[in-house]
TORGU-132343 format. One record per residue (C-alpha): residue number from 1; x, y, z; residue in three letters. Coordinates in nm, 3 decimals. Last residue first. Layout:
<nodes>
NODE   num         x         y         z   residuo
NODE   NUM         X         Y         Z       ALA
...
</nodes>
This chain:
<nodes>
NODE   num         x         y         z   residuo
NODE   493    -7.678    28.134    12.349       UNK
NODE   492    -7.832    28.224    12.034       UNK
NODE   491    -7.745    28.580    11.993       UNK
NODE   490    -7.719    28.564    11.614       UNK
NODE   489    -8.061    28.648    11.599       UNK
NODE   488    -7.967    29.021    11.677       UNK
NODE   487    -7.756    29.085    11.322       UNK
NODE   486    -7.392    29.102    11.361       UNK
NODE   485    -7.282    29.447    11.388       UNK
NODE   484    -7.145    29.625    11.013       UNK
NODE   483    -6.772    29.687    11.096       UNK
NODE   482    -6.555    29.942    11.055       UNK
NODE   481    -6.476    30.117    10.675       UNK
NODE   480    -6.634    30.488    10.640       UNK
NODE   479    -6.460    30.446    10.274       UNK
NODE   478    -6.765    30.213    10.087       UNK
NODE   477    -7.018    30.430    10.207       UNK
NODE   476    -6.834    30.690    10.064       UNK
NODE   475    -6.769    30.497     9.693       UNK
NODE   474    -7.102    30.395     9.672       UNK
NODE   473    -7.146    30.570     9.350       UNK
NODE   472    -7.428    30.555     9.111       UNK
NODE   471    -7.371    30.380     8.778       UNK
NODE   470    -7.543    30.090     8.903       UNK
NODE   469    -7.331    29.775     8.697       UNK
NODE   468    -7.405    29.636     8.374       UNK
NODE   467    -7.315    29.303     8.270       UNK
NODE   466    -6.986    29.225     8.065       UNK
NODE   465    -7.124    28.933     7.870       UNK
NODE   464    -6.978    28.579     7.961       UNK
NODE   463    -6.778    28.269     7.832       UNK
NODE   462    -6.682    27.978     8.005       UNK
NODE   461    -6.485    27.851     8.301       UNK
NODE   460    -6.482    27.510     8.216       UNK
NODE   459    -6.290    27.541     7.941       UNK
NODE   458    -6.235    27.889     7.762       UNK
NODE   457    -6.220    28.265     7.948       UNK
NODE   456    -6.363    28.447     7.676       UNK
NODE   455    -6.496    28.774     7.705       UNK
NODE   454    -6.821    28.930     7.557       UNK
NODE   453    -6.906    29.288     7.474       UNK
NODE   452    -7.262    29.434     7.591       UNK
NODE   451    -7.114    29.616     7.858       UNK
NODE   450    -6.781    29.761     7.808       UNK
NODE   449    -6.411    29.617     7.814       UNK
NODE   448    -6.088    29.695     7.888       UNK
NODE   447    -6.011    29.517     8.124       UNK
NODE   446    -6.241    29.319     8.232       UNK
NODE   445    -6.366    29.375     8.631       UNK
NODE   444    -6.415    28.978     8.708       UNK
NODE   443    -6.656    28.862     8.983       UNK
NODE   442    -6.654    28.579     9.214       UNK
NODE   441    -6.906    28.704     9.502       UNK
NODE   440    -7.027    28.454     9.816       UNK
NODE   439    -7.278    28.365    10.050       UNK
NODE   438    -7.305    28.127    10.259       UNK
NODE   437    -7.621    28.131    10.484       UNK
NODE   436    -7.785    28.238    10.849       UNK
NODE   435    -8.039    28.460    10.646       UNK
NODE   434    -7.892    28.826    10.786       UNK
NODE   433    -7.503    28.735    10.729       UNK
NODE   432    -7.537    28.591    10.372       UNK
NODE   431    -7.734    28.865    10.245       UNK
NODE   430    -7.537    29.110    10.406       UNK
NODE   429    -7.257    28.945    10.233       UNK
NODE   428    -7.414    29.014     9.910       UNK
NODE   427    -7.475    29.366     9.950       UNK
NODE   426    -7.089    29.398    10.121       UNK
NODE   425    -6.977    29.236     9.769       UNK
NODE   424    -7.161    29.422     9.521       UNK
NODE   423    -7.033    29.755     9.742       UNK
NODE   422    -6.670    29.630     9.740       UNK
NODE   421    -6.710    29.614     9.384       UNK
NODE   420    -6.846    30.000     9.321       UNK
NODE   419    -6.525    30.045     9.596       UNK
NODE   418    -6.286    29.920     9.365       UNK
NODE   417    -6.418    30.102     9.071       UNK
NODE   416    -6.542    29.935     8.755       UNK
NODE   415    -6.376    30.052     8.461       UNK
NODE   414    -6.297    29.743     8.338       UNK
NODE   413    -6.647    29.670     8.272       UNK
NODE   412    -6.840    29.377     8.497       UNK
NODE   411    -6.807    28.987     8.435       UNK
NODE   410    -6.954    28.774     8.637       UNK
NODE   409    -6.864    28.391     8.757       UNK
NODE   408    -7.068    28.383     9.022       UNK
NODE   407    -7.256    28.613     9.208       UNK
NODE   406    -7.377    28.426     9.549       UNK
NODE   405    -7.348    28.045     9.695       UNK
NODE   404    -7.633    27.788     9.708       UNK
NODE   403    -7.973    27.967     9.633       UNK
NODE   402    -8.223    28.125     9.784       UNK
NODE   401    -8.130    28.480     9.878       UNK
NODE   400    -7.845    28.443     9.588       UNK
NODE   399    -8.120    28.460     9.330       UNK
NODE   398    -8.184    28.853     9.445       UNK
NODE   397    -7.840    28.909     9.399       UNK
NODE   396    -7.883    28.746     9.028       UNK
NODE   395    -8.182    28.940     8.998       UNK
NODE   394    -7.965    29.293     9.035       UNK
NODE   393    -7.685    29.186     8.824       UNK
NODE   392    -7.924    29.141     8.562       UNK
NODE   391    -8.095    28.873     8.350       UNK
NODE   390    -8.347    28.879     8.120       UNK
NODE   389    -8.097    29.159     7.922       UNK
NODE   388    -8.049    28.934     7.584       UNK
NODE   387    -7.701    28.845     7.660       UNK
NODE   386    -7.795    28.819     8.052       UNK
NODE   385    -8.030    28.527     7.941       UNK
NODE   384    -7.803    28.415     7.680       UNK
NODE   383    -7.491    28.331     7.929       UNK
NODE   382    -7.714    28.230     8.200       UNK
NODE   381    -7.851    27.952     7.949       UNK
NODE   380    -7.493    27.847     7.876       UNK
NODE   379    -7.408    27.862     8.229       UNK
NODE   378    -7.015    27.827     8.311       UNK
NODE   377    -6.981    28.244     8.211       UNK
NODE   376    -7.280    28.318     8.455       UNK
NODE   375    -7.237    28.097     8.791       UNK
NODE   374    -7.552    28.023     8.942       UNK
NODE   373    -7.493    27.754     9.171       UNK
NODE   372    -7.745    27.534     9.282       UNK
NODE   371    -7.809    27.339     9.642       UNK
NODE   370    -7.529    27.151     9.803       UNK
NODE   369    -7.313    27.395    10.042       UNK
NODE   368    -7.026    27.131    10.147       UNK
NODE   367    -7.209    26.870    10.342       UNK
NODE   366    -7.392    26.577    10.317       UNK
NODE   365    -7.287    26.261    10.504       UNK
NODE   364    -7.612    26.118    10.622       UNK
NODE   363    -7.665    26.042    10.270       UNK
NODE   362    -7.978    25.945    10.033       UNK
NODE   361    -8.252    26.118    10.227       UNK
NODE   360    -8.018    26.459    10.278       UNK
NODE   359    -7.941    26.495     9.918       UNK
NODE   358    -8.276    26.433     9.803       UNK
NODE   357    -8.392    26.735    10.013       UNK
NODE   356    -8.109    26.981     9.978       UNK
NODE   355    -8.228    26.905     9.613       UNK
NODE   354    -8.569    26.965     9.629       UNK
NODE   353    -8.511    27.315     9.857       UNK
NODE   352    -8.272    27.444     9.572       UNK
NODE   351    -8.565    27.351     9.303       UNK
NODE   350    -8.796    27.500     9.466       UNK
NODE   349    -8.599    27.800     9.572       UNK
NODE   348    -8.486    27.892     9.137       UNK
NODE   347    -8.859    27.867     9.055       UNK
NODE   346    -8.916    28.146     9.374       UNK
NODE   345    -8.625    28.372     9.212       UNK
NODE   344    -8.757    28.291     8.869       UNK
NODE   343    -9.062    28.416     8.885       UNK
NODE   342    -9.044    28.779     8.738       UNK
NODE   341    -8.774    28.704     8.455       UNK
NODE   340    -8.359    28.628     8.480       UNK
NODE   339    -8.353    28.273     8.371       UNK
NODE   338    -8.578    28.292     8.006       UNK
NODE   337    -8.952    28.243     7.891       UNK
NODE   336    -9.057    28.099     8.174       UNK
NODE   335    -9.232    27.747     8.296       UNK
NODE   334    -9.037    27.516     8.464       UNK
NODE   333    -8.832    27.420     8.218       UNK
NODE   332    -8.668    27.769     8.167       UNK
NODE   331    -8.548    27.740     8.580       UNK
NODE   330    -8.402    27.381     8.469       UNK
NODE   329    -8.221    27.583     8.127       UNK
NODE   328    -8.098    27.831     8.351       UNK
NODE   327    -7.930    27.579     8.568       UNK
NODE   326    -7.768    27.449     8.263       UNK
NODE   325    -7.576    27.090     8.132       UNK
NODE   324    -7.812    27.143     7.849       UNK
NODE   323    -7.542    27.268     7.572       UNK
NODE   322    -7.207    27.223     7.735       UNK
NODE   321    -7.082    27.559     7.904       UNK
NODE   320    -7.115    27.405     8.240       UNK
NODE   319    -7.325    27.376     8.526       UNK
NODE   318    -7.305    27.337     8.891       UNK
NODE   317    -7.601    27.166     9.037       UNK
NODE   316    -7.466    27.149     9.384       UNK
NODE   315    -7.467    26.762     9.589       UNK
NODE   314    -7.173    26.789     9.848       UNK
NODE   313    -7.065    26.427     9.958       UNK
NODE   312    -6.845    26.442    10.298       UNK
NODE   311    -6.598    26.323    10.500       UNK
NODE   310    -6.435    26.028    10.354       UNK
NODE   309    -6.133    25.892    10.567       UNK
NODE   308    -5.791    25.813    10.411       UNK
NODE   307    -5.636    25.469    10.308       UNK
NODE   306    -5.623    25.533     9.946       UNK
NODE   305    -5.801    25.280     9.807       UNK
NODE   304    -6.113    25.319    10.072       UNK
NODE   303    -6.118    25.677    10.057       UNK
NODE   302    -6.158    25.650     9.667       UNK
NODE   301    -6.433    25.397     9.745       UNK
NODE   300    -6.623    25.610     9.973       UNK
NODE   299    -6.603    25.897     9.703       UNK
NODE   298    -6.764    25.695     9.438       UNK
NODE   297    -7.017    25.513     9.572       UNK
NODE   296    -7.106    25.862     9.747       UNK
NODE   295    -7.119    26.022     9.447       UNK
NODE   294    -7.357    25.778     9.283       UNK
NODE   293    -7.548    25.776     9.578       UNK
NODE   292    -7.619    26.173     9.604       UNK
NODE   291    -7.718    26.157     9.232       UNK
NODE   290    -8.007    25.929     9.330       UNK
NODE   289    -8.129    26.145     9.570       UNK
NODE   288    -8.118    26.429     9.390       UNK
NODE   287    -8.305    26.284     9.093       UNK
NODE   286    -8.549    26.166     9.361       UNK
NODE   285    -8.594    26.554     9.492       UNK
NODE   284    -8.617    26.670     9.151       UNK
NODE   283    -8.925    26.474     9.108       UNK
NODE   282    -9.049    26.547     9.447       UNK
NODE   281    -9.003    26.895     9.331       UNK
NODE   280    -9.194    26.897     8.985       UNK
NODE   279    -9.511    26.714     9.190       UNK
NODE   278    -9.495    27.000     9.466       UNK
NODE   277    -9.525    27.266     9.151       UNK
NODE   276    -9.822    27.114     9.019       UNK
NODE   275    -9.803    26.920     8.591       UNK
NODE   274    -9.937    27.149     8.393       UNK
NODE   273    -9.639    27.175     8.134       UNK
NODE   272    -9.629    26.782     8.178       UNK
NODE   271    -9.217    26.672     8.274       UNK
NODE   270    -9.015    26.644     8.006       UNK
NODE   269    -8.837    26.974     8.054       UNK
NODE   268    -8.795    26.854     8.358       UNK
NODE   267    -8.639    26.527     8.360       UNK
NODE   266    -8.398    26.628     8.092       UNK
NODE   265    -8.321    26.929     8.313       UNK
NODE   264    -8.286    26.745     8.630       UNK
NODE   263    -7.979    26.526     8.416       UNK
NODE   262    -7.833    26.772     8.290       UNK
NODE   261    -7.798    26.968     8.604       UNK
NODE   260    -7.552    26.714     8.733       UNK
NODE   259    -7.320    26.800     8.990       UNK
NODE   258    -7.169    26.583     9.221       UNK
NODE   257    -6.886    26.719     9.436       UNK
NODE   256    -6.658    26.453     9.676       UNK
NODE   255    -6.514    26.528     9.963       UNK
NODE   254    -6.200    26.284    10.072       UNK
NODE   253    -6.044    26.378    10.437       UNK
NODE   252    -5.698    26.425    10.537       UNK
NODE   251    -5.540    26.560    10.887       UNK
NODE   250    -5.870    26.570    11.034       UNK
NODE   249    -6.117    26.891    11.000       UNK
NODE   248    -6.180    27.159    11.285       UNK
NODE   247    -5.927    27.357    11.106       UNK
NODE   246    -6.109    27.395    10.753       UNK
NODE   245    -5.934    27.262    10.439       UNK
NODE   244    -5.988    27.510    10.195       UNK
NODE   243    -6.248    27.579     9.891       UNK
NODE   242    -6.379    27.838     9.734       UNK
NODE   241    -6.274    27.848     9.353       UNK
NODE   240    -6.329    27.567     9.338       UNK
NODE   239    -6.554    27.294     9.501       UNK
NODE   238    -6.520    27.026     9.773       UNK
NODE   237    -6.626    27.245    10.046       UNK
NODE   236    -6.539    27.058    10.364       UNK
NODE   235    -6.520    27.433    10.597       UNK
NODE   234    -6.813    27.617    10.503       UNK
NODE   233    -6.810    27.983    10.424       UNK
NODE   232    -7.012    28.201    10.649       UNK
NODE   231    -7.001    28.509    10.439       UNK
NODE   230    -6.722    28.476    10.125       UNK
NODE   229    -6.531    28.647     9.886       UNK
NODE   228    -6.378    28.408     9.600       UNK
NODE   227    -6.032    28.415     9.379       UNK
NODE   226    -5.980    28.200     9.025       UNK
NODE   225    -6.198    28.386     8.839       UNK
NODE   224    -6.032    28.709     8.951       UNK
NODE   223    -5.668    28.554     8.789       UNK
NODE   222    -5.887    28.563     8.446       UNK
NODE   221    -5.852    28.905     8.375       UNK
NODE   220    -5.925    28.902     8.052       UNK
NODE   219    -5.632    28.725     7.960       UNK
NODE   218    -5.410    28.989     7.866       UNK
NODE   217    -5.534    29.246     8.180       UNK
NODE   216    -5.425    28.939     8.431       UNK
NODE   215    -5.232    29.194     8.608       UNK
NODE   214    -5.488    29.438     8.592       UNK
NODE   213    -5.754    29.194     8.729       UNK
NODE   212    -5.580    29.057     9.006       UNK
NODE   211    -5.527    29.469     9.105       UNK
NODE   210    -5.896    29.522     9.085       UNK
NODE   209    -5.972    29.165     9.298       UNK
NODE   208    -5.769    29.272     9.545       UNK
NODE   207    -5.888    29.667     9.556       UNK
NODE   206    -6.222    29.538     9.605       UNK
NODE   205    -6.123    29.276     9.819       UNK
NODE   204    -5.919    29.537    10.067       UNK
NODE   203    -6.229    29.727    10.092       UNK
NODE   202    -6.450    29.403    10.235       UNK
NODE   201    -6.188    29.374    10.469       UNK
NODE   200    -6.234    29.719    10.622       UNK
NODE   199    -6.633    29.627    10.601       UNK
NODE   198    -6.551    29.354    10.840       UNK
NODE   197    -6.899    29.197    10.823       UNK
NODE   196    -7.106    29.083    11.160       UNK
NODE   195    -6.941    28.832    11.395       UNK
NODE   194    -7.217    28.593    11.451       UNK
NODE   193    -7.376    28.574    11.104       UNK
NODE   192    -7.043    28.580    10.970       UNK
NODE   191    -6.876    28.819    10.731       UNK
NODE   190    -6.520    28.835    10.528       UNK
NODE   189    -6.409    28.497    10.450       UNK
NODE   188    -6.184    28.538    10.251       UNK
NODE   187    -6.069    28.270     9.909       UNK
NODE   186    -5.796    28.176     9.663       UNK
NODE   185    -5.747    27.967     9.409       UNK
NODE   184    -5.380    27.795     9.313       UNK
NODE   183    -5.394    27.587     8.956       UNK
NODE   182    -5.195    27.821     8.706       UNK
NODE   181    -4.974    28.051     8.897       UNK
NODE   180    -4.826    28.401     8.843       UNK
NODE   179    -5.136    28.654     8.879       UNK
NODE   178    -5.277    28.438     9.149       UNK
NODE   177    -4.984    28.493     9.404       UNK
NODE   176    -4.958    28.832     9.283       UNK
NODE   175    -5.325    28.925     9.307       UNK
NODE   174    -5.291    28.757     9.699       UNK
NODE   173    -4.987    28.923     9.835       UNK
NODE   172    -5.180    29.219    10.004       UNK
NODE   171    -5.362    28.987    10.175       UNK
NODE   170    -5.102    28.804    10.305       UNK
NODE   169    -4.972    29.097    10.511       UNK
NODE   168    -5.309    29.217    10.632       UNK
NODE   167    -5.271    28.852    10.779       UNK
NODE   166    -4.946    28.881    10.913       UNK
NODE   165    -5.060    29.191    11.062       UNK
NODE   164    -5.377    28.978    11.213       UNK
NODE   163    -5.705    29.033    11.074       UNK
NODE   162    -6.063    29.125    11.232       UNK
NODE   161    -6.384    29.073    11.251       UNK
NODE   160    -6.418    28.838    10.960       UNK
NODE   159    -6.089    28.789    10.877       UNK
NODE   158    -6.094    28.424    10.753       UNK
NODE   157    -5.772    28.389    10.521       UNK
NODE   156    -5.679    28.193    10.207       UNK
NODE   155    -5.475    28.011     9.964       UNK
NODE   154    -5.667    27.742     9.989       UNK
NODE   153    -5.756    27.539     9.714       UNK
NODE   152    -5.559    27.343     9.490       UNK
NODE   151    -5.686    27.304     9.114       UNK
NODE   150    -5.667    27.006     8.852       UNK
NODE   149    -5.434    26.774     8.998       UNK
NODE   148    -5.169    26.627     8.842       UNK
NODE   147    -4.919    26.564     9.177       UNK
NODE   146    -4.630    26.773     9.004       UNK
NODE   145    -4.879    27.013     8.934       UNK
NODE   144    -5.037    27.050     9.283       UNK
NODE   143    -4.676    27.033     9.407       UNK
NODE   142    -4.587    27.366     9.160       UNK
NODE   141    -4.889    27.567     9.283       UNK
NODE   140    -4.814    27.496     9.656       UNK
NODE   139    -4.461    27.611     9.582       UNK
NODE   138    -4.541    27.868     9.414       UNK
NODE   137    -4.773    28.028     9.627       UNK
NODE   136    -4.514    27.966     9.965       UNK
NODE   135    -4.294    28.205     9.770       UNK
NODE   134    -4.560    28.471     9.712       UNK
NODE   133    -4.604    28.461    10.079       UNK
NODE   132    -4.274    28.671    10.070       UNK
NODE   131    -4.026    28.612    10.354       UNK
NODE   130    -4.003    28.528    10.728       UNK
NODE   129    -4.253    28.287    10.930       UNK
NODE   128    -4.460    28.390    11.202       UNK
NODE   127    -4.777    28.374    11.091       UNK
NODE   126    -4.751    28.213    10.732       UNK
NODE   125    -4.927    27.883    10.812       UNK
NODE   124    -5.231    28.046    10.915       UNK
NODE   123    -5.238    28.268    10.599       UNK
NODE   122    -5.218    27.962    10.392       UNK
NODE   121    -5.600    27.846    10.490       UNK
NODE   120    -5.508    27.480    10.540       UNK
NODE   119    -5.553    27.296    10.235       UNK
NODE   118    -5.809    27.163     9.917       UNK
NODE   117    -5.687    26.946     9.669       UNK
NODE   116    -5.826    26.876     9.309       UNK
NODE   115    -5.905    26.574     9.100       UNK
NODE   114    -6.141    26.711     8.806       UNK
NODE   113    -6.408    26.565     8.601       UNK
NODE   112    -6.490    26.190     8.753       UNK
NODE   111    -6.689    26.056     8.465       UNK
NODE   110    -6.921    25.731     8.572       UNK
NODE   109    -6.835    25.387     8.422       UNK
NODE   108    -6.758    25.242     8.755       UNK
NODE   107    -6.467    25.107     8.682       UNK
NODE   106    -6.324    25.365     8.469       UNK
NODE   105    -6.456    25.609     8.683       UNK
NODE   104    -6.254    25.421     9.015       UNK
NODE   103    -5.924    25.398     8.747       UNK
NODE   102    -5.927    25.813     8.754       UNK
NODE   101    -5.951    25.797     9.081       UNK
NODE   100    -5.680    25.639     9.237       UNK
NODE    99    -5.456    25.748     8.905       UNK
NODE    98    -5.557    26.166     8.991       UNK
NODE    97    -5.542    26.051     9.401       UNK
NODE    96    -5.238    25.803     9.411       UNK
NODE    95    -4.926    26.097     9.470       UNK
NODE    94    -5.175    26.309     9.694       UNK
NODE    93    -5.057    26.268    10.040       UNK
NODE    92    -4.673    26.289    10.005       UNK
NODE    91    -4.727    26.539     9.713       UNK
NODE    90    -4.914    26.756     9.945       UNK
NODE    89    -4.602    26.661    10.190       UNK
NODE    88    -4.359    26.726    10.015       UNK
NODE    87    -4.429    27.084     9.890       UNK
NODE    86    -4.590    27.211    10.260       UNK
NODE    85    -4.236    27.117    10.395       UNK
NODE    84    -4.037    27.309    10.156       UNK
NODE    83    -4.258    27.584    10.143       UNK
NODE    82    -4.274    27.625    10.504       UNK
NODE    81    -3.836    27.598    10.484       UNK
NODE    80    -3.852    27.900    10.203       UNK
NODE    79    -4.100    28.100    10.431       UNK
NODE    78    -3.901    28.115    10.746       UNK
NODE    77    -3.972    28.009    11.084       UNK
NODE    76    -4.161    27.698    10.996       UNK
NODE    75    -4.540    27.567    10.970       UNK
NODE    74    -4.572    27.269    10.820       UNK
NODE    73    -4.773    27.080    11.082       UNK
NODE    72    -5.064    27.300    11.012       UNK
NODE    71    -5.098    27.180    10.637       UNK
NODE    70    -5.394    27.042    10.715       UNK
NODE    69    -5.555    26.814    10.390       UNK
NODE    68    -5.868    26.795    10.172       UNK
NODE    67    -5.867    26.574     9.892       UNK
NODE    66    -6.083    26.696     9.615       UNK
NODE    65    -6.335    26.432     9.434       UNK
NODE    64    -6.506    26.662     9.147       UNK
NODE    63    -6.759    26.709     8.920       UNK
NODE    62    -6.873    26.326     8.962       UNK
NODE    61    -7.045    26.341     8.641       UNK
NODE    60    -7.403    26.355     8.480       UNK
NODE    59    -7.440    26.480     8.161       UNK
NODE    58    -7.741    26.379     8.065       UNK
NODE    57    -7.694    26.079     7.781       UNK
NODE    56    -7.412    25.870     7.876       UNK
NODE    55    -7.401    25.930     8.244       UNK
NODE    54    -7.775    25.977     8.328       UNK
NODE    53    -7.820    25.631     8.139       UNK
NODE    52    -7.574    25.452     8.359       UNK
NODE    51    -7.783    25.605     8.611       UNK
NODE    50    -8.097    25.453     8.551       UNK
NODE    49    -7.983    25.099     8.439       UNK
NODE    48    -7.792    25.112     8.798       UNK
NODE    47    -8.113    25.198     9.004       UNK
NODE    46    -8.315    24.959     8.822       UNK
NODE    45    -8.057    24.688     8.924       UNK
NODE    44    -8.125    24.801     9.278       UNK
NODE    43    -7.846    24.901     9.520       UNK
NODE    42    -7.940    24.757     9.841       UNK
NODE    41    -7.969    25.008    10.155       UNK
NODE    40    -7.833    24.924    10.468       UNK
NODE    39    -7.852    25.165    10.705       UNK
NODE    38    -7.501    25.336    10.789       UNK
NODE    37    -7.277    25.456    11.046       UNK
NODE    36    -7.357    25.143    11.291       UNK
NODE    35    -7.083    24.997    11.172       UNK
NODE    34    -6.831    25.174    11.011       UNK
NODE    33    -6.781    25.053    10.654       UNK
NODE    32    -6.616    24.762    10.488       UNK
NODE    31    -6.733    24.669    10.130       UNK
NODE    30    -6.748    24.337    10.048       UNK
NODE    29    -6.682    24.232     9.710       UNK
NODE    28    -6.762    24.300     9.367       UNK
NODE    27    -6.670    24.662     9.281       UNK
NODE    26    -6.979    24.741     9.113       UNK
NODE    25    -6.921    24.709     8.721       UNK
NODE    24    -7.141    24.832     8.433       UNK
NODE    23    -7.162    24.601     8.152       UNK
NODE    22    -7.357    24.729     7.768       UNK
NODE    21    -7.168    25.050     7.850       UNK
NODE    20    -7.055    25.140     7.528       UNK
NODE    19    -7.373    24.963     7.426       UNK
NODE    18    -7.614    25.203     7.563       UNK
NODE    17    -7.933    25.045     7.443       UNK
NODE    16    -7.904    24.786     7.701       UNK
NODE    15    -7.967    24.468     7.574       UNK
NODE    14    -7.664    24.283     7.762       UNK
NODE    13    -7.678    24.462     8.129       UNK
NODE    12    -7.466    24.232     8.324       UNK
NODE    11    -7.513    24.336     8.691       UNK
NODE    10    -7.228    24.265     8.930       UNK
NODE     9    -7.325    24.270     9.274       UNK
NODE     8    -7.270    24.474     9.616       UNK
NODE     7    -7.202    24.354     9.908       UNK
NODE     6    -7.274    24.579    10.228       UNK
NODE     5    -7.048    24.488    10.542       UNK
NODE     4    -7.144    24.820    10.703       UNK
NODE     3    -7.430    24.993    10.500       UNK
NODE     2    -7.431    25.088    10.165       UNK
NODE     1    -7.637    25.419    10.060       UNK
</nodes>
């Protein structure tokens, strides 16, 4: 990574057999970083060659740069006067970022997919204030679109032991707020490794994400896709549908999210079918790396332009519908038949642990989760594996153990209950709470459909089979409500 006072050159690259990017710039110039922040580390021609060709042949992008920013200073005694001030000054903040950073990935010839915003969990800028949250919603939603961002983030709460009136209050508005906007997502934190899991919070999601589904019913529920339950989320996530701008974070901060599970799957599925399991992870591990630096280029130079701080670079292999952009297809590589098999959990830690790894030598600014995510629709392989019954709601909990976030992305019947889903969720968050991780569930009830159909959500989100859920109830557990006590190792004082 560049160091303070770094210069970087301007390689021409003339017999490149990529001719559409037969130059790739590096802003020439110096570079002004915090000293001391940094060692210096030269960016090698062979370095450049290399990842101009894991951007035009292996899918590698900048998934996302999100600018994160506190909204505490808005807060007012009535909701029409919040929204008012939390309206000008996201578009205040963010009027440069989508142009900002659109011209940085024409520069530096690497894709920058989405421009998003992350904020101050709403429900702490609604205590106190008079009218419908709903309100503040559409106001957030309308300055994200006047501003041309992608998705804004945080329209959330953190209740893990406990919420306020105000807060219950929010809650409630939270399928409505999602039902009737385009780019708002939503998150709660429900669990902590040092606070236990608010099991009566854990019931309110399930009968959340039921209502977001049944007023979404037309579009397959889609507002549930856009809505995420967490244990020990992380403040400076870059990523949707889970992020928000935490409050021990400055007044604006640019995160960037690099995915690019293309590019480990060309490198593994080329890889010797006998070659040892430590020789496959150092290999991911210097993908990773590498990765890590292109994002960082990219992120410290949108902070640069736009006169705010970077925080953080947050490395996850999240995949997409696109043929070979696939976590599955990196777990297939390895060895196995399909994602979902006896293996794969231990497959799917090596290659979280490799890229934690590469992540951490190439930045001292890692943050966010970076690891894998596993979400089903946005996996092609995922998408065939549970198609074909490889892969089940049960190994995908048992994937969450080791990997990056939780269930992602699923689709269950219709007819799920709300307690059958505040069951998934409490099983995931005990996860979460007992290994010291995040853990999360994003998972869409479909209206009106049965396992073994398929619904369409389009772009980015996918496609997915309605999986199979335990057709057992839980739904007593599920009603004793309270809280679950935080694990003994969480008495670390």
């Amino acid at each position: 990574m560049p160091g303070a006072g770094c210069r970087f050159r301007q390689f021409r690259i003339s017999s490149f057999e990529y001719p559409k990017l037969a130059t790739w710039h590096l802003k020439p110039g110096t570079w002004y970083l915090t000293p001391g922040t940094f060692s210096f580390m030269e960016y090698s021609q062979a370095e450049i060659l290399q990842t101009v060709a894991m951007t035009e042949m292996e899918h590698l992008d900048v998934r996302t740069v999100t600018l994160g920013l506190s909204l505490r200073d808005c807060v007012s005694e009535t909701m029409e006067r919040t929204s008012q001030r939390v309206s000008e000054k996201i578009q205040r903040f963010a009027d440069r970022l989508v142009q900002t950073v659109d011209q940085i990935g024409d520069e530096f010839g690497i894709r920058v997919a989405n421009k998003r915003i992350a904020i101050t969990p709403v429900s702490m800028i609604t205590e106190g204030a008079s009218g419908d949250p709903v309100q503040l919603a559409r106001a957030i939603d309308d300055a994200a679109g006047a501003v041309g961002v992608d998705f804004i983030g945080g329209y959330s709460a953190l209740v893990h032991k406990g919420a306020t009136d105000s807060e219950r209050e929010f809650l409630n508005s939270i399928p409505e707020a999602l039902s009737t906007t385009k780019r708002l997502c939503s998150s709660v934190n429900v669990a902590t490794t040092r606070a236990g899991i608010n099991m009566d919070a854990v019931r309110q999601v399930g009968i959340i994400i039921k209502e977001a589904a049944e007023r979404t019913s037309n579009e397959g529920g889609i507002a549930c896709a856009k809505f995420v339950c967490f244990a020990n989320s992380v403040e400076d996530n870059p990523f949707m549908a889970g992020a928000f701008h935490g409050v021990g974070e400055p007044e604006a901060v640019i995160n960037v999210g690099v995915s690019g599970p293309g590019v480990v799957n060309y490198a593994v599925s080329r890889a010797a079918r006998d070659l040892p399991l430590q020789e496959l992870a150092e290999i991911i591990k210097k993908l990773s790396f590498k990765l890590s630096r292109a994002g960082e280029l990219v992120g410290r130079e949108a902070a640069r332009r736009l006169g705010i701080p970077f925080g953080i670079i947050d490395l996850s292999l999240a995949p997409t519908p696109v043929p070979g952009d696939s976590v599955a297809n990196i777990i297939e590589a390895m060895g196995f038949e399909r994602a979902g098999t006896h293996g794969t959990t231990a497959a799917l830690a090596l290659l979280t642990d490799a890229v934690k790894k590469g992540g951490a030598m190439a930045s001292g600014s890692v943050g966010g989760m970076s690891g894998a995510f596993i979400p089903v629709s946005e996996d092609a392989g995922m998408i065939e594996a549970a198609r074909l019954g490889a892969l089940s709601l049960d190994k995908l909990e048992a994937w969450t153990s080791v990997c990056s976030v939780g269930i992602d992305m699923v689709a269950v019947p219709g007819s799920t209950s709300a307690e059958t889903i505040s069951a998934i969720i409490a099983d995931e968050m005990a996860i979460g709470v007992m290994n010291n991780k995040t853990t999360a569930v994003r998972i869409i009830p479909v209206p009106g459909k049965e396992v073994g159909e398929m619904v369409e959500f389009g772009g980015l989100l996918g496609s997915a089979p309605i999986m199979a859920v335990n057709a057992f109830s839980s739904a007593d557990f599920i009603r004793r409500g309270g809280r679950i006590p935080a694990p003994i190792h969480s008495l670390r004082n």
